[in-house]
N, C-alpha and C positions, 0 to 999 in steps of 0.2 A: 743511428744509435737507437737501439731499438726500444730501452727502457725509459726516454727524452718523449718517443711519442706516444707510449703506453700513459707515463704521466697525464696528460690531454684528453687521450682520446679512450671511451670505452669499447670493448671487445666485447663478441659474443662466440660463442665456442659450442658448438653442438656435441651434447653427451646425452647418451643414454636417451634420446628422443625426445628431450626438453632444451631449452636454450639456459644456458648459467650465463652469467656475468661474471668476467672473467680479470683477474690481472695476474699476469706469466703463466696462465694454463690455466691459474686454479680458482673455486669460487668466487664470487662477489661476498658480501657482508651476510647479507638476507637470507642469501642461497647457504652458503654455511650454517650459520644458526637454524636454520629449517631442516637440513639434513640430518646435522645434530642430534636435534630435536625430536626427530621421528625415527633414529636407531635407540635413541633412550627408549623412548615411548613403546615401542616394540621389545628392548630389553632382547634385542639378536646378539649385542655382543658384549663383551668388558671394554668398557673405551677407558683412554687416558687420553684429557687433549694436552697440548703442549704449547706452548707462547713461546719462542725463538726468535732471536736478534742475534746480529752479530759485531763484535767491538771493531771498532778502526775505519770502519767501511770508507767514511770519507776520504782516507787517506790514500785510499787503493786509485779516487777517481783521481785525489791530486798528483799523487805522482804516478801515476800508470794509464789515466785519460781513462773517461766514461765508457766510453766500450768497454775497456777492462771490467770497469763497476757492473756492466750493463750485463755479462757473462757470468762474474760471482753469483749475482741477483737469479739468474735464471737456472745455474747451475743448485745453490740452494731450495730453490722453488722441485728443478728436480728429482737432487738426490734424495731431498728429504720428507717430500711428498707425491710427486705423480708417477716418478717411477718408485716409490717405496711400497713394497707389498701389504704391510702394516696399516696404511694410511685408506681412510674413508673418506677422509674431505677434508680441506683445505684451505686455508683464505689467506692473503696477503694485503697488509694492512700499510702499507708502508714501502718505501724506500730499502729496508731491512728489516720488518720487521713480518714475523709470519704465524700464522695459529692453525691447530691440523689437530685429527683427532685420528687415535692409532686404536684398532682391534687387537688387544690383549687377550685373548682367550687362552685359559691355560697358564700365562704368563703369572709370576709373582713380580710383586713389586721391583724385589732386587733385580730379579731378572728386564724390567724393563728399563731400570736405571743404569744398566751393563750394557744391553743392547745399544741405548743412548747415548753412553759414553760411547763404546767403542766407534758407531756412527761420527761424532764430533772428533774422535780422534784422527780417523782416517783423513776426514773431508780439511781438518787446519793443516795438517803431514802435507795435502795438496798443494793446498792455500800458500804455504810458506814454501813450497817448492818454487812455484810459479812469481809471487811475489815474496821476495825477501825480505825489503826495505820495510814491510808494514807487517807486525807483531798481531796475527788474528786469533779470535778465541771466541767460540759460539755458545751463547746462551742459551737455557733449555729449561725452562720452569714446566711440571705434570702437576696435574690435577687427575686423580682418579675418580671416574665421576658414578659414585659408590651410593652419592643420593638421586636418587632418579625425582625428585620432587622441586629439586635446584634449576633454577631459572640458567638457561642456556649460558645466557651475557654473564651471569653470577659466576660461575662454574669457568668461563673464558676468564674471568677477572683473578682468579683463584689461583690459574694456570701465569698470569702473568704476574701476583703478588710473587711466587715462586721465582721467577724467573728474575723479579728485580734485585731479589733480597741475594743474588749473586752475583750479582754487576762488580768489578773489580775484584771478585775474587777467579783468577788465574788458574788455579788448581782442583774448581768446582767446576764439572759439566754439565750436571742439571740438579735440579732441586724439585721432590716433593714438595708441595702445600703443605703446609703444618699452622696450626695458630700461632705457634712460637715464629715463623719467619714471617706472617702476616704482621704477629705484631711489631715485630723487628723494624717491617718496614714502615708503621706507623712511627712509630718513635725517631726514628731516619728522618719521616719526613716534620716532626716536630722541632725536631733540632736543627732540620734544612730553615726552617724558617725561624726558630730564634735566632740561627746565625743572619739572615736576609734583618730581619729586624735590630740586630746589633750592628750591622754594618751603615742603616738610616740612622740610626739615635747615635751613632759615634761610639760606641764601646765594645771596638775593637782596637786593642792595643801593643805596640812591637816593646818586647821585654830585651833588655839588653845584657849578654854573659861576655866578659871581658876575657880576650886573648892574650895570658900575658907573657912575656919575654923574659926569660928569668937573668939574663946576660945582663939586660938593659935596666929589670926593675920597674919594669911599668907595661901598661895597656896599649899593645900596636896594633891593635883588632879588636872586634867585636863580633857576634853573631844574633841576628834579630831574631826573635821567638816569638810567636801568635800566642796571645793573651784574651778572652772574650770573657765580657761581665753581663753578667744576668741584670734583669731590672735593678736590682736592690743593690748594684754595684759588687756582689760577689762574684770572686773569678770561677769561669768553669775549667776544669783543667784540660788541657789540648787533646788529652788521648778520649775524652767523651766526644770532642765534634770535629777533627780532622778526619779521623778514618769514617764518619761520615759523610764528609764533605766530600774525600778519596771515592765511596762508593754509588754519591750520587751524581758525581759529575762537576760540584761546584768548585773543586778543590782549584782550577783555574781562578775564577774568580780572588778566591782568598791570596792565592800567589800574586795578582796585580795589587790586591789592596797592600799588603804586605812592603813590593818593589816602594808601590806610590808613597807609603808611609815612612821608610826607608830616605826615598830620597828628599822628603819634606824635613826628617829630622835632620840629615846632612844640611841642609841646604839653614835651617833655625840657628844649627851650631853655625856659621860661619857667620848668620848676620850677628848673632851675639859675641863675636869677635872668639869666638875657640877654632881651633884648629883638629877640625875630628881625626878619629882615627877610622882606617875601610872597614865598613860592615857588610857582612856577606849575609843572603839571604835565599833560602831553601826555595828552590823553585820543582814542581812537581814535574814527573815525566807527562803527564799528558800534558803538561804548557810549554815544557820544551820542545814537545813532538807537534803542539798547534803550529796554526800560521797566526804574524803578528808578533812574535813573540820580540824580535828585533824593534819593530818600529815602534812598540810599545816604550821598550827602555828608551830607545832614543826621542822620543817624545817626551818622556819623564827629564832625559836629562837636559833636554834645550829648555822644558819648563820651571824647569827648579835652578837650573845653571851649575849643574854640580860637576866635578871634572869625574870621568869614567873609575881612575882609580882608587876614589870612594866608595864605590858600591862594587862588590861580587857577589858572581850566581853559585849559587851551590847547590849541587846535585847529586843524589848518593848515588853509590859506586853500582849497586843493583841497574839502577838504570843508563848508566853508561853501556855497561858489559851488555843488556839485553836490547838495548835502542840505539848504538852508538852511531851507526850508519843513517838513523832518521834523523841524527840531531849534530849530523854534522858537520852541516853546512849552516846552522843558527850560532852553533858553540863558534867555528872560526870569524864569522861576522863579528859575531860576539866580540871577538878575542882583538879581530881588527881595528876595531874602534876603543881599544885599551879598556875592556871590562876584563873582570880575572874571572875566572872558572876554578873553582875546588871540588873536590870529590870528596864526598862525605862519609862517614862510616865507611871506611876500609878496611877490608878484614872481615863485614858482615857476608859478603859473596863467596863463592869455589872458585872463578874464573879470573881475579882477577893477576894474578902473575903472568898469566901468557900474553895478559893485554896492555899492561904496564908500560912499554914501549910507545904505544899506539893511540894512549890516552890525553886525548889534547884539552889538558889542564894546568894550570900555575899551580894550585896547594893540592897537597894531599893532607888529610885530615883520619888518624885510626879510627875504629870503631870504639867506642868506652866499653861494650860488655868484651870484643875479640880483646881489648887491650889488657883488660882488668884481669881477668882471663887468664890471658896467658904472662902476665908479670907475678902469677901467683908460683910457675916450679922453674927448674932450670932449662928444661925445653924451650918453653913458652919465651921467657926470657931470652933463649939467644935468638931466637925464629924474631922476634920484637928488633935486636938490636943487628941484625942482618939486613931487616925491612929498611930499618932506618938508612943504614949505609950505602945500600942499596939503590934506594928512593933519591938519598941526596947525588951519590954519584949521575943519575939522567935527569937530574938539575929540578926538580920540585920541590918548592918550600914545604915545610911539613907541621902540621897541627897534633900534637896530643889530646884526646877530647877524653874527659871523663879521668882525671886525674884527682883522686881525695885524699893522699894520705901522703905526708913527708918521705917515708920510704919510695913509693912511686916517683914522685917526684924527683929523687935524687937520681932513682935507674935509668930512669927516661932521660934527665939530662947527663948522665956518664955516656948515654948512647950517643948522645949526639943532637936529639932534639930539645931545641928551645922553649919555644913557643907550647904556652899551656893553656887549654882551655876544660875548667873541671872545676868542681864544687871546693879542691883544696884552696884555690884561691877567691871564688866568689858563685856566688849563685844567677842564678838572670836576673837582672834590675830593671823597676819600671825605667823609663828613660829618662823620666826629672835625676833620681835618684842616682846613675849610672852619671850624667855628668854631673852632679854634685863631689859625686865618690872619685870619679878616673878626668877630670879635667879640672884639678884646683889649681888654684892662679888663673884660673881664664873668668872673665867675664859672667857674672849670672845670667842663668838665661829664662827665658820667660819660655820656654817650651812647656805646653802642659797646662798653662794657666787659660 
């Protein structure tokens, strides 16, 4: 394995009449920034350096074995520096991670951010040839390095502030430097660690929206929501530090605190003598596609003592339809051990009819904006109560999500579906609140105190 011994051991590589230090062909650290260094200084060319990584990587060793990894790694090192015509020099910094600086002459901007695409296009079209099971997409942060007066490392940093501020965005292939993404990712990482400092001081909190059953007249479900309070006890609202949490990586994390906090409420309601009802809880595609993700729940649940079908995983339909073969051998594990699986927001994706068959889940759950949507003409309306019939005929239970108004309510249940989960009947409750309101007759409970 060829990329096991390079870790270890260093190389030298004769070019050009000097010795470089070398990892996969190219540069050492020194050798680069000197190189750099002295095409600025000279002002021979237009450079743009670039900072590259690429997402999943570790997935390719786990399921495809280190050689595999050890090929991507080398094959990147190639396409996109020693054999790239563009390329002056080169350094790999990492496991995946790589810095290069391209001769733009002539080139505009746009045109270099085309080129770069087109490059990541070709090379993921391989990628996903070769390995299918692992979902890749190459990072590409440019720096045009326009001040010749900027410290080599500055200018490297510059290329990588770029590069970060597009981490989980999917549809981005590289990014110019701008102050606007610089500061982006400043702010990213201020809210990365108010969240780390709310998760020590305790003020993160699971909010609870009741599922309700309009047959039965009461709460046969729940859905737990991430809630986080500032110092001063004020809430910040989800959509300020989730899709941050999504683009820096921490978004695993917040999913076990979430699971853990979950199955501590479960487990509070029952010594207080209630009898909960299952709450399901959103689990992100990169923690369904980690490892661990099984032993985890089942650790949670011998800890807490809670029986399986109180707690389900919920996962939107986007990520079924575009991961399903990664995730599914956790989801059946899952399902063995009597957890449920819902798919969440159906109807936000194109795909997923043809997969409806295929999708190994207990609930389906609509999407509120596809729903709302479409219960507004008569199309929409019958397309809604097709789904329904549909859905229940290959036997999944079904959630309405985002229902506010009596008239919806009524259409949705003529169709056929029960189960209501929408502001007409309640909003998310903190969790004292939620059993005060959906479990009277039972027992007070001291959760919370």
């Amino acid at each position: 394995m060829i990329l096991a011994y390079l870790r270890h051991v260093i190389y030298f590589k004769k070019r050009g009449g000097y010795m470089e230090n070398c990892y996969l062909g190219m540069a050492g650290h020194n050798v680069f920034n000197n190189k750099v260094k002295d095409i600025i200084h000279k002002n021979e060319h237009s450079v743009v350096l670039l900072a590259l990584d690429i997402s999943n990587f570790k997935y390719i060793n786990d399921f495809y074995g280190m050689d595999e990894g050890d090929k991507v790694m080398q094959d990147i090192a190639d396409y996109y520096f020693i054999n790239e015509p563009l390329c002056l020099a080169a350094h790999g910094i990492g496991f995946d991670q790589f810095r290069g600086a391209y001769n733009v002459d002539g080139m505009t901007q746009e045109d270099v951010v085309s080129y770069i695409t087109k490059k990541n296009e070709k090379f993921e079209a391989e990628l996903s040839e070769r390995y299918p099971l692992v979902y890749q997409h190459v990072y590409v942060g440019l720096y045009f390095y326009d001040n010749h007066e900027l410290d080599v490392r500055m200018a490297v940093d510059r290329a990588n502030l770029a590069k970060k501020s597009t981490k989980g965005r999917f549809d981005i292939h590289c990014c110019i430097y701008s102050e606007d993404n610089c500061n982006e990712y400043l702010e990213h990482m201020d809210m990365s660690n108010e969240f780390v400092h709310a998760y020590n001081e305790n003020r993160i909190e699971i909010f609870l929206q009741p599922k309700i059953s309009v047959s039965e007249g009461k709460a046969v479900g729940a859905e737990a929501l991430v809630r986080m309070r500032n110092k001063e006890g004020e809430l910040i609202p989800p959509v300020r530090f989730v899709p941050v949490l999504e683009h820096t990586g921490m978004i695993e994390k917040l999913d076990d605190i979430m699971l853990d906090k979950t199955f501590a409420f479960q487990r509070e309601c029952i010594n207080n003598g209630i009898r909960p009802v299952p709450i399901s809880v959103n689990i992100s595609r990169q923690r369904f596609t980690s490892d661990g993700l099984l032993g985890y729940v089942m650790e949670l649940q011998q800890k807490y003592d809670i029986d399986a079908s109180l707690v389900e995983l919920e996962i939107l339909e986007t990520t079924f339809i575009d991961a399903l073969d990664a995730m599914t051998d956790a989801i059946n594990a899952l399902r063995k051990q009597g957890f449920r699986i819902n798919v969440d927001d159906f109807g936000s994706g194109y795909s997923s009819l043809n997969q409806i068959a295929n999708i190994p889940a207990d609930v389906i759950k609509f999407d509120r904006v596809f729903a709302s949507r479409s219960l507004k003409n008569d199309k929409g309306r019958q397309v809604i109560k097709s789904l329904i019939q549909m859905l229940k005929m290959v036997n999944y239970e079904l959630v309405f999500e985002g229902v506010e108004t009596k008239e919806e309510l009524d259409t949705v249940v003529s169709y056929g579906c029960d189960v209501i989960q929408g502001f007409y009947f309640d909003k998310p409750l903190p969790a004292k609140e939620f059993i005060q309101k959906y479990y009277k007759g039972s027992r007070e409970s001291t959760y919370g105190t």
